[in-house]
N, C-alpha and C positions, 0 to 999 in steps of 0.2 A: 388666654393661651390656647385654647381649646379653639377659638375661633382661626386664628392663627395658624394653627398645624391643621387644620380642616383646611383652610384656603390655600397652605402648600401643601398641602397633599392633592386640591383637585389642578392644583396647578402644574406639579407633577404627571397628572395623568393625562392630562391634555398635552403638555409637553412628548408624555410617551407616545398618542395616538400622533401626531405630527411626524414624529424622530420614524414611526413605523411606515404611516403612509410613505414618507419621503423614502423609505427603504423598497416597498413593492413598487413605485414608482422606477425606482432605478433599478429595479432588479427586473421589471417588464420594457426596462427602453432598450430598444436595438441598439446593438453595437456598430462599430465601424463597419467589422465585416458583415454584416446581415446588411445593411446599406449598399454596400459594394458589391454586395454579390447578389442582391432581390434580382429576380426575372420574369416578375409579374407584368400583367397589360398595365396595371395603373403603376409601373415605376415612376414614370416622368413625372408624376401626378404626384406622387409620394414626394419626390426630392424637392422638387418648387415648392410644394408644402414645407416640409421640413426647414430649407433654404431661407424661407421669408420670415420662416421663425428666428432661424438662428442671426440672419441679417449683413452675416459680411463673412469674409473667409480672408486668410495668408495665404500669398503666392512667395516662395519662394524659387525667381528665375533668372536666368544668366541673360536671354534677350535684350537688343540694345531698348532702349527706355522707349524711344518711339512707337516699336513695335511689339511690346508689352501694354502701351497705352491704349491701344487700337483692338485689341483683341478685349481687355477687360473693362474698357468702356462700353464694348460692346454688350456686352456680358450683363454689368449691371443695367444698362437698357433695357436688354428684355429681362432681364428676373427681379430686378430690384434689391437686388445683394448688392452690398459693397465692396469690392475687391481693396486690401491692403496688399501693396509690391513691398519686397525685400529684392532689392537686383543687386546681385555680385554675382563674380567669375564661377564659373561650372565646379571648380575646385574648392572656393570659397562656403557655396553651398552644402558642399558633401559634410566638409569640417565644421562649419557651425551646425549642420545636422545631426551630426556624430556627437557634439562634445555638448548639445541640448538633451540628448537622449540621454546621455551618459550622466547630466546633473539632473535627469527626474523632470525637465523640462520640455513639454511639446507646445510650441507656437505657431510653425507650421500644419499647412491642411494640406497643400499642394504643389510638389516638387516640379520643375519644366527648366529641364535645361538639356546636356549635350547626353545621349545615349550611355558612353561611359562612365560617368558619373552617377544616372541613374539604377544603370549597373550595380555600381556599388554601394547605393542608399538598400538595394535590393538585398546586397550580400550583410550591409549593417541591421539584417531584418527591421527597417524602417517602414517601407513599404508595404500596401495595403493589397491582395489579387483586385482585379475587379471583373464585371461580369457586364459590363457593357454590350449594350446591343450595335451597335456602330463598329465593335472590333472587325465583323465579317468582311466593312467597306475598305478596311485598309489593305494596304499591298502585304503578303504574306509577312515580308522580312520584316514589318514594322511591328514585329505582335510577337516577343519572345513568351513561353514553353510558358514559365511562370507566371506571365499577365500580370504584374504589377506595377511595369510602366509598360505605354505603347506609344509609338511615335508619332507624333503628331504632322511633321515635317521632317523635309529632307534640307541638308548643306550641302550643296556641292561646292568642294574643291575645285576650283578652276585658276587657269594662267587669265589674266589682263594685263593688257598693253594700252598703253600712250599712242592714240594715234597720229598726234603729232610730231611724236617721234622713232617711233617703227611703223616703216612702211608696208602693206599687204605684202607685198612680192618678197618678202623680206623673213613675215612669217615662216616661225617652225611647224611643222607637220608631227612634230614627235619630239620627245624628251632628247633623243640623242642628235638631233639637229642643234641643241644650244650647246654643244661641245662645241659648233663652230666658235671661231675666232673674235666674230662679229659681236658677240653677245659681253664681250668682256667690258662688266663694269653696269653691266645694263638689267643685271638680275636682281630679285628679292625672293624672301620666303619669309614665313610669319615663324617667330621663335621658337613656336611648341609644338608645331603639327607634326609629332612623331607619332597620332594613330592615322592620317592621313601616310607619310612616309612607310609604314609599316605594312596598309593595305595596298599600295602602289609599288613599294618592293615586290611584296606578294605576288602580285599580278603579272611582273615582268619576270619573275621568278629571282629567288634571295640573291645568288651569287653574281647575275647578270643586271639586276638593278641596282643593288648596292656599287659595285664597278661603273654604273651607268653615272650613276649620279655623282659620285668621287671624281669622276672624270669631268663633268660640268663645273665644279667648282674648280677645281684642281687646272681647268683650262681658263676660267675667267672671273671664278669668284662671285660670291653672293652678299647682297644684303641680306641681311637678319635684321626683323625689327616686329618687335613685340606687339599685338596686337591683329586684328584682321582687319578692322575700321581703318587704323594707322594706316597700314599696307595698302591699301586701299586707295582713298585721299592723298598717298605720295606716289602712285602711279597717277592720280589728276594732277597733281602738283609735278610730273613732268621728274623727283629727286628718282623714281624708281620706274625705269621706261619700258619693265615687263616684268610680271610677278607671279608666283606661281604657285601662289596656295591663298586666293582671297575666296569668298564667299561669294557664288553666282547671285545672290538676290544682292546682296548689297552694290555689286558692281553693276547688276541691268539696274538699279533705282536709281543710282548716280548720272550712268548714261542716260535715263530717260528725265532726266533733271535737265539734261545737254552738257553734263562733264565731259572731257574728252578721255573715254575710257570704253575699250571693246574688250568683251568676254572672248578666249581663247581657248575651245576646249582640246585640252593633250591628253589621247589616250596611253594608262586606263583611268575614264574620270570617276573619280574618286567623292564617296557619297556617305554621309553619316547623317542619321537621324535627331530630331531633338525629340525627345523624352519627354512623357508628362503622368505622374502617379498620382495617387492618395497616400498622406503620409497616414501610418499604421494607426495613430493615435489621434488623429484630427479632432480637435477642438469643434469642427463645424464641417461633419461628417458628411450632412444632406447638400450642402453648401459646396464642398471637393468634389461628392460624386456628382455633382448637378455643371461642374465646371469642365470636369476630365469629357463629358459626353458632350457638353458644350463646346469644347475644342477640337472634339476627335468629329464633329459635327456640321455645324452651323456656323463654325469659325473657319473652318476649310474653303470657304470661298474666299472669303476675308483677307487670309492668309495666300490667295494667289492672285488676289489684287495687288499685295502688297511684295508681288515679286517671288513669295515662295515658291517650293515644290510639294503642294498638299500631299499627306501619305492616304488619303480618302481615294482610291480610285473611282468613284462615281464627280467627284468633281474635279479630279483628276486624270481621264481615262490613259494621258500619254505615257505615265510610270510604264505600263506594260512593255512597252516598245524601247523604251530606255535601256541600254546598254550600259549598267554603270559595276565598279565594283565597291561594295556594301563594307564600311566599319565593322567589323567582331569587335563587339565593345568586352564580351570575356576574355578573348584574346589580347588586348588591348590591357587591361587591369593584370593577367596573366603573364604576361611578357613584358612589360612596361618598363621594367629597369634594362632589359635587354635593348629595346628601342631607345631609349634613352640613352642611352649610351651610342648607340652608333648613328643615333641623331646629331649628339653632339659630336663625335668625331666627323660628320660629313660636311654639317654646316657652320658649325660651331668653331673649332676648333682648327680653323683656315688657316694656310702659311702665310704669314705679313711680309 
């Protein structure tokens, strides 16, 4: 017996020194934020280190798969991380964000999808600040107050047309040219672009835009059809022979495939960022921030091969010259039942 309680007793106390180490262990390991917010010369050194430990990271992003592929292959190329994608809708994202948090649940490392969404990963305190050296390169607007997400890229809102079936000479100059008569039957617009609607009211001002566009339908009627891809590929496909709220990159990738599709742009064009943070809690902290500086970086040329609007002005110098007007993605979350609503009376809710 005596042998017995001696061997659980030292077995006890080696259990203790273990149970302790693994305590000053975890009580000297940086946190998220000490991660995200280091500004020493050896960061980069730090995060690749850290990164190769931990070996992979979640992307949770709304980009079409192609151009999610492209960017994170790139990725694990040079660092040797693995990237896991979770791709669904910018809305999709927020909600299983939301309702992981809410069960004690963090899977995600890194959020990338549409500015208002990130928005509001921001206001669900999901979001991590960060302290990026690369913020300085981007366009001012891409870099909100809180620094917890920063945009990586621009969308522009743009009209395309069929040019086998709308002739140049024929081209509008302006939103209040498709009141003409000529256009009836010949329009589209993507279902949900009421932060797009919202900043393009704005700009022509509320009472003279909203009337603007009441009046385009109300003279010849809109497609409505879900999706930007959709919208898209049915102005190639000739069902929709000018549209007016697709994705400039998606629509110059298509043309430059030889689709029969021209970019149209109607001022004021209308421009929303996509977003990319650290979630607050990441699983593979060195691995997020080594991806966010990755993106807002070395992935910026990448990204204008592939048709973007990099938000990096050093690889982007034209942003400055750019005349666009900018999504309030607060505004946007802010007012959203408000736009929703007179989205759906403008487009929506058409006389048959």
């Amino acid at each position: 017996m005596n042998l017995r309680r001696r061997a659980l007793a030292l077995w006890r106390g080696a259990m203790m020194v273990v149970l302790l180490a693994a305590a000053a262990l975890a009580q000297n390991a940086p946190t998220v934020a000490d991660i995200a917010t280091y500004k020493g010369a050896d960061r980069t050194a730090r995060l690749v280190e850290g990164a190769r430990k931990e070996g992979t990271l979640t992307l949770y992003g709304s980009a079409p798969s192609d151009d999610l592929a492209a960017v994170t292959q790139a990725f694990e190329k040079a660092y040797g991380v693995k990237v896991k994608v979770w791709r669904a809708s910018s809305e999709n994202i927020v909600q299983r964000a939301v309702t992981e948090a809410h069960g004690g649940r963090f899977d995600a490392d890194v959020f990338e999808t549409n500015d208002p969404e990130m928005e509001a990963l921001h206001r669900e305190r999901l979001l991590q600040e960060i302290s990026s050296p690369y913020v300085t390169e981007l366009i001012p607007a891409a870099v909100p107050a809180h620094r917890e997400w920063m945009g990586t890229r621009l969308n522009i809102f743009t009209a395309a047309y069929n040019p086998r079936l709308v002739r140049k000479e024929d081209l509008p100059r302006s939103y209040a040219d498709l009141t003409d008569r000529k256009w009836k039957g010949k329009l589209g617009v993507e279902a949900e672009d009421l932060d797009w609607f919202a900043a393009a009211v704005g700009a022509l001002g509320e009472a003279d835009g909203l009337k603007l566009f009441h009046d385009i339908v109300a003279a010849n009627g809109i497609s409505v059809r879900k999706g930007h891809t959709l919208l898209t590929n049915l102005v190639v496909s000739g069902e929709v022979p000018l549209a007016l709220t697709v994705y400039q990159y998606k629509a110059t990738q298509l043309h430059d495939a030889g689709a029969p599709i021209e970019v149209l742009a109607l001022p004021p064009v209308v421009a929303r960022f996509q977003g990319i943070g650290v979630a607050r809690q990441a699983p593979h902290p060195h691995a997020a921030v080594l991806f966010v500086d990755f993106m807002l970086s070395e992935a910026q040329a990448l990204l204008l091969k592939r048709d973007f609007l990099p938000a990096n002005t050093r690889v982007n110098p034209s942003l400055a010259q750019m005349n666009l007007s900018f999504i309030d993605p607060a505004r946007v979350l802010d007012e959203h039942d408000k736009w929703a609503r007179l989205y759906k009376e403008t487009f929506l809710n058409q006389p048959r």
